[in-house]
GUTOR-841321 format. One record per residue (C-alpha): x, y, z; residue in three letters. Coordinates in Angstrom, 2 decimals. Layout:
BEGIN
<node <X; Y; Z>; ala>;
...
***
This chain:
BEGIN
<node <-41.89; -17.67; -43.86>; unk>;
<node <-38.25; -16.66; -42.59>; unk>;
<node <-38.35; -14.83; -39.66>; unk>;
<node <-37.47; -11.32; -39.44>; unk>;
<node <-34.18; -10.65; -37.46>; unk>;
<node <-34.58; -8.39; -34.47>; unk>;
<node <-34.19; -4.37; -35.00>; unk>;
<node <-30.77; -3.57; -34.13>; unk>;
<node <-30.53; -1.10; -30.84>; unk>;
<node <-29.35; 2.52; -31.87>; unk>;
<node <-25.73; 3.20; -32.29>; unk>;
<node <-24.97; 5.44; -28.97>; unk>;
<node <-24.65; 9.04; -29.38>; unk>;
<node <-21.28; 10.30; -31.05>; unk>;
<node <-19.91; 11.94; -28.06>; unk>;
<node <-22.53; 11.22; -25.26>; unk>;
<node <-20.94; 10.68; -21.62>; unk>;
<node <-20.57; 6.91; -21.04>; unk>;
<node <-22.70; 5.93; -18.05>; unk>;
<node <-21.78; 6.53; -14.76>; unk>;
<node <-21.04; 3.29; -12.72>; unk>;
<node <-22.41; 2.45; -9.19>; unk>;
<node <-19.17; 3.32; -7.79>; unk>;
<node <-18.81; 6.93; -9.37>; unk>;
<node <-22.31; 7.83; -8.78>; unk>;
<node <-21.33; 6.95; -5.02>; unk>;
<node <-17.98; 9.22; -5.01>; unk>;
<node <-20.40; 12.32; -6.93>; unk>;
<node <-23.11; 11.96; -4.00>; unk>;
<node <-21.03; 12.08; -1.08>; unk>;
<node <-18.60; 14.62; -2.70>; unk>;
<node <-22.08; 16.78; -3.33>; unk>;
<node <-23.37; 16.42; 0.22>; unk>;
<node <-19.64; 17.13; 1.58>; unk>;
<node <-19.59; 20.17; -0.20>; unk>;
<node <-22.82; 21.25; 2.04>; unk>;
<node <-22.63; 19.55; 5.34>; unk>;
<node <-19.34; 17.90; 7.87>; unk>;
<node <-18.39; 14.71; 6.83>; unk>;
<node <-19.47; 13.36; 10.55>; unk>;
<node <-22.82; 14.54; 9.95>; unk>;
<node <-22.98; 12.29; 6.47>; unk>;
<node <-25.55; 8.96; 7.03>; unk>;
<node <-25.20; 6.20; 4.86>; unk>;
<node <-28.86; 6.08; 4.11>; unk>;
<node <-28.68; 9.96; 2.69>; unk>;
<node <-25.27; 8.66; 0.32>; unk>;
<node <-27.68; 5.97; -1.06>; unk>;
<node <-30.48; 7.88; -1.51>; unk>;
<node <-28.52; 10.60; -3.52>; unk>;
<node <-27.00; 7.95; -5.60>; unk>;
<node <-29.95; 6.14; -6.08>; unk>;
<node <-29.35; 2.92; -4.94>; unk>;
<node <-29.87; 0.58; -2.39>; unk>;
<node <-27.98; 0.67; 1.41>; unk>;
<node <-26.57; -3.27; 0.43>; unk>;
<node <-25.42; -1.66; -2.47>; unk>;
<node <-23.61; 1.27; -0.67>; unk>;
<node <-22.45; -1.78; 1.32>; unk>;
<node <-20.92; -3.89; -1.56>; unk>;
<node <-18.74; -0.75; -2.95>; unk>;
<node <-17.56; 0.95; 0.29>; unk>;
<node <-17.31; -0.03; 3.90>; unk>;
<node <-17.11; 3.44; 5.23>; unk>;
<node <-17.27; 7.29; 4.42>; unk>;
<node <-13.27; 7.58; 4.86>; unk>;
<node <-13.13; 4.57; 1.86>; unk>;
<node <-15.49; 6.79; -0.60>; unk>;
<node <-13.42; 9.29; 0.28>; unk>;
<node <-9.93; 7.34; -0.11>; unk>;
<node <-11.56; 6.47; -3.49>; unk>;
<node <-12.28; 9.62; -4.69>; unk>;
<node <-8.32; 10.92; -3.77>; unk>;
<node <-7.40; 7.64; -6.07>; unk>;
<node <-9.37; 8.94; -9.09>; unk>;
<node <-7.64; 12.53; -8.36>; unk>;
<node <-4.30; 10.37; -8.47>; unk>;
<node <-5.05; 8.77; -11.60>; unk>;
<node <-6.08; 11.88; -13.33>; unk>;
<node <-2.77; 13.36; -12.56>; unk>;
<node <-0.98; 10.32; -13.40>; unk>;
<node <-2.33; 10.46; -16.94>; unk>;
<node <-1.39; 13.92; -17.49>; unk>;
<node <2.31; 13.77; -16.99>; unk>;
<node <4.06; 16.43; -19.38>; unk>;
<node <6.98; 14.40; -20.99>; unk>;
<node <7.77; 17.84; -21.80>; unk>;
<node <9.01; 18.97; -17.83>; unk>;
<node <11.04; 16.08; -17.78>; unk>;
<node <14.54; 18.19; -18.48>; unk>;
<node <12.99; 20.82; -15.77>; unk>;
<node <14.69; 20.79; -12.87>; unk>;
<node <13.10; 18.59; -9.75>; unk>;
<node <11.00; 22.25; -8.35>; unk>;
<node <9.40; 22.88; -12.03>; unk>;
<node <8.19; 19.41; -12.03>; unk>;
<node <6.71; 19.09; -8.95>; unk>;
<node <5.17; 22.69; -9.15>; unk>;
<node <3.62; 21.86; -12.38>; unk>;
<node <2.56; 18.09; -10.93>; unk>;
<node <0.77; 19.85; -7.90>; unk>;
<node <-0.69; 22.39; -10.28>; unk>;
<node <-2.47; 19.81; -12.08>; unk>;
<node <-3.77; 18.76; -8.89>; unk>;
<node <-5.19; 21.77; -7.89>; unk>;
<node <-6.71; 22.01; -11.43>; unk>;
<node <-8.68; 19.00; -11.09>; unk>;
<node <-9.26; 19.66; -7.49>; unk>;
<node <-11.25; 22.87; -8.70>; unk>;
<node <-15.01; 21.98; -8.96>; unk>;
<node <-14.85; 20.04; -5.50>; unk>;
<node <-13.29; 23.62; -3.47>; unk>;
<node <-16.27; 23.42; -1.30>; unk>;
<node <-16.58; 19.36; -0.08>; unk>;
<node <-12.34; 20.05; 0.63>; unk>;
<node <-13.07; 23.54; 2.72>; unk>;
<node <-15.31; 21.45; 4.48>; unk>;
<node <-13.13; 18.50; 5.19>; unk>;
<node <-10.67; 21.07; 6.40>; unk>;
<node <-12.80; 22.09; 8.96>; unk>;
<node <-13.73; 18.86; 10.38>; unk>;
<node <-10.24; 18.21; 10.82>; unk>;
<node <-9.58; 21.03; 12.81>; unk>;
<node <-11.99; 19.96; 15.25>; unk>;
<node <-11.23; 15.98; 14.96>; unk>;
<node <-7.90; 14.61; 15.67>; unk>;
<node <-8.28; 10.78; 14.32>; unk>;
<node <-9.72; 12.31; 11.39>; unk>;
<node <-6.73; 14.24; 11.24>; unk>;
<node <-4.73; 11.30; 11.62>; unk>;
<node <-6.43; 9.12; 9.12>; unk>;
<node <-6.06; 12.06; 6.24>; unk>;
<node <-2.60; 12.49; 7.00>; unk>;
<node <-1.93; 8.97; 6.19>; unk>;
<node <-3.94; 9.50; 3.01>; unk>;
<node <-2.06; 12.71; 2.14>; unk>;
<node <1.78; 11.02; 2.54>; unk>;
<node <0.44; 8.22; 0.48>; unk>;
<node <-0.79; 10.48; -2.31>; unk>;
<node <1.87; 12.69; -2.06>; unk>;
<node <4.51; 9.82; -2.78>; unk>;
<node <2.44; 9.23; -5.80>; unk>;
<node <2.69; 12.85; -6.69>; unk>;
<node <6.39; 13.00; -6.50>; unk>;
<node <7.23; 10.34; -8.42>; unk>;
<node <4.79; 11.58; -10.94>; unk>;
<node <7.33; 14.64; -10.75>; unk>;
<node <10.37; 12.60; -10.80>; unk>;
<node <11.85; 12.91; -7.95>; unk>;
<node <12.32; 9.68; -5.35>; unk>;
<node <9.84; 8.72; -3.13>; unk>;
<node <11.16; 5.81; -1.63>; unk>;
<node <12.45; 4.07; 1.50>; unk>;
<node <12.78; 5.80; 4.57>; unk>;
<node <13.60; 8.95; 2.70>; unk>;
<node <10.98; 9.08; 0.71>; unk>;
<node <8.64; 8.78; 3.83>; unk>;
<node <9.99; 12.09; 4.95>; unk>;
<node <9.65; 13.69; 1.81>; unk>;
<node <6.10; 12.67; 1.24>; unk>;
<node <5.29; 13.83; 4.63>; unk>;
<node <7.03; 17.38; 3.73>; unk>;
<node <5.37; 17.46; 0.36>; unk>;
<node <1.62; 16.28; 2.43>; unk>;
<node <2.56; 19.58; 4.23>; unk>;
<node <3.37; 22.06; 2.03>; unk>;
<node <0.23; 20.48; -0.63>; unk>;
<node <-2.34; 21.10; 2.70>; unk>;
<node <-1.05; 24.81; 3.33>; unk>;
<node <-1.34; 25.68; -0.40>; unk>;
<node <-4.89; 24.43; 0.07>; unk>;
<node <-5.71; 26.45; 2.71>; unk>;
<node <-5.14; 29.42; -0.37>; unk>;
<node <-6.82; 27.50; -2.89>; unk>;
<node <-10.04; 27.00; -0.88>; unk>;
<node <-10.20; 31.36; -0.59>; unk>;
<node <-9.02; 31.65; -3.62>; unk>;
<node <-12.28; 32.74; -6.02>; unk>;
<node <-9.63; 33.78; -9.40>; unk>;
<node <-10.64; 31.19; -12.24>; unk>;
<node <-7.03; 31.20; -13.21>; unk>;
<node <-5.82; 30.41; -9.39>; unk>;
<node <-3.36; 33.17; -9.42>; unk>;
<node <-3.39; 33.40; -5.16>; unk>;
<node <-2.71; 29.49; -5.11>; unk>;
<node <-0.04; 29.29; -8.10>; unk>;
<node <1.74; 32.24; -5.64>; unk>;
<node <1.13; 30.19; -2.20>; unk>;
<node <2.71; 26.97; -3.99>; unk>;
<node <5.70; 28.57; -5.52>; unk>;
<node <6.17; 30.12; -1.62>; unk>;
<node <5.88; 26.50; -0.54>; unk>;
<node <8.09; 24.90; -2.67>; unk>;
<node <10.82; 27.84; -1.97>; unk>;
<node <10.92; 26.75; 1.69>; unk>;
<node <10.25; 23.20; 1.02>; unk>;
<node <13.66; 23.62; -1.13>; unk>;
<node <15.34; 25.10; 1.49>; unk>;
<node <14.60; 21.86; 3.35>; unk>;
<node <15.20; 19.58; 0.88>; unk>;
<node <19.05; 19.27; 2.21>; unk>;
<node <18.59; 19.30; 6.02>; unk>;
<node <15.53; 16.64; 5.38>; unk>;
<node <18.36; 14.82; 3.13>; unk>;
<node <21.42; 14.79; 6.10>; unk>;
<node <18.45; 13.51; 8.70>; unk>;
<node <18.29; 10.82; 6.87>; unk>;
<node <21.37; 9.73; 5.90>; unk>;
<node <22.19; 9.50; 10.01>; unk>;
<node <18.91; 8.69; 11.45>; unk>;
<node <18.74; 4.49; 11.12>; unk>;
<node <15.92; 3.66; 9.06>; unk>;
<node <14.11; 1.40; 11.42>; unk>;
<node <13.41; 5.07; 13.65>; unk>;
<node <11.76; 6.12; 10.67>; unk>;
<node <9.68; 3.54; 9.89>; unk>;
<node <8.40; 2.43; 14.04>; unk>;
<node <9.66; 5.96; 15.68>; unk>;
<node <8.08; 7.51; 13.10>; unk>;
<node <4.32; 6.00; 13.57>; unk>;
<node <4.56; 5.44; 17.21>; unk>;
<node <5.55; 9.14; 17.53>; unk>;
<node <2.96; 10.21; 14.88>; unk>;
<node <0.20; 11.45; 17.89>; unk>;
<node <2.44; 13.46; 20.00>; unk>;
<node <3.78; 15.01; 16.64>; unk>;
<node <0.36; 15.56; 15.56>; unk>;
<node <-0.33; 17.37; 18.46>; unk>;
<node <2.85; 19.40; 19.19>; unk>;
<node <3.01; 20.64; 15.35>; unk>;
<node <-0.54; 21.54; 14.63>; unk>;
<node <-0.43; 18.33; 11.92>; unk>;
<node <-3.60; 18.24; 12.13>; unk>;
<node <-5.35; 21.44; 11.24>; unk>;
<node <-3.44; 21.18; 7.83>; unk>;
<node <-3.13; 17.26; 7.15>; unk>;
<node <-5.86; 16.92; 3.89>; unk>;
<node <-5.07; 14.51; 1.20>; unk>;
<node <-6.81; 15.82; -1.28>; unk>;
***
């Protein structure tokens, strides 16, 4: 007698959400639990148990709460990335970036409370401050060129750094801001970008004199007593 073949498993679900992987159920858990507690009072052990899986597992995708983090700004990135309006590219360079930083904020919506949170803790914690700064120039390089405008070399540096700026003090709205439509924040940003304009030159002549290899060794060796003497770090978040 031929054998029967095997029943076929069920077509998924027209529409259903695809699965979450290890790795985003990771970034979801500690983004939930930062939304309630500090990041330095986070444990490992209560990540893995919210994600349901295993500390060697929490191991094998992240070697520290600063990487889930790091990971989580990288998704934000992404998400931005793919929503480029070919439409804004005849806009000039403040349209674009206003509407790049928008989008930002938009996605940056359900997560308001794990990024007032982070804000705080950085206040209080100076090589936190430091380590989100670097985050926040590195994102914000992303987010420029995402708006057209050049973000590198030595000059680009210094505008990622402005932009890292401005983006943290706009956040500083966002985070109070309770209208759905982010009316307060679309206001703070447009201030932003107004003085960040106004920069835009000056930032422009400084580094057309100032030799390149200041910016790239004054600039980091320099980055703790510039932290400290500009309040960097009670605005520096890279989200």
């Amino acid at each position: 007698m031929a054998q029967m073949p095997p029943p076929s498993s069920p077509d998924p679900v027209a529409g259903a959400p695809a699965p979450a992987s290890q790795r985003d159920r990771i970034i979801a858990a500690f983004m939930t639990i930062l939304a309630a507690r500090p990041i330095e009072d986070i444990g490992y052990a209560e990540i893995a148990a919210r994600a349901e899986i295993s500390l060697s597992e929490l191991r094998g995708e992240f070697g520290s709460k600063l990487a889930i983090l790091a990971a989580f700004i990288k998704d934000v990135d992404r998400k931005v990335l793919d929503g480029i309006d070919i439409d804004m590219a005849s806009e000039p360079a403040r349209e674009r970036l206003f509407d790049v930083l928008m989008r930002r904020i938009e996605i940056l919506a359900p997560h308001k409370n794990a990024i007032r949170s982070l804000m705080r803790s950085a206040q209080t914690d100076p090589c936190l401050a430091v380590a989100l700064n670097g985050m926040a120039v590195q994102t914000q390089r992303w987010m420029l060129t995402a708006a057209d405008i050049d973000a590198s070399g030595s000059r680009g540096m210094v505008r990622a750094q402005g932009t890292a700026l401005l983006f943290a003090r706009v956040l500083q709205t966002f985070v109070r801001d309770d209208d759905p439509g982010h009316a307060r924040t679309m206001a703070a940003l447009d201030r932003q970008l107004s003085r960040g304009e106004r920069m835009a030159g000056v930032l422009d002549q400084l580094c057309r004199f100032v030799p390149s290899r200041f910016l790239s060794r004054g600039w980091r060796s320099r980055r703790d007593r510039d932290m400290r003497d500009t309040g960097l770090g009670d605005d520096a978040v890279p989200v």
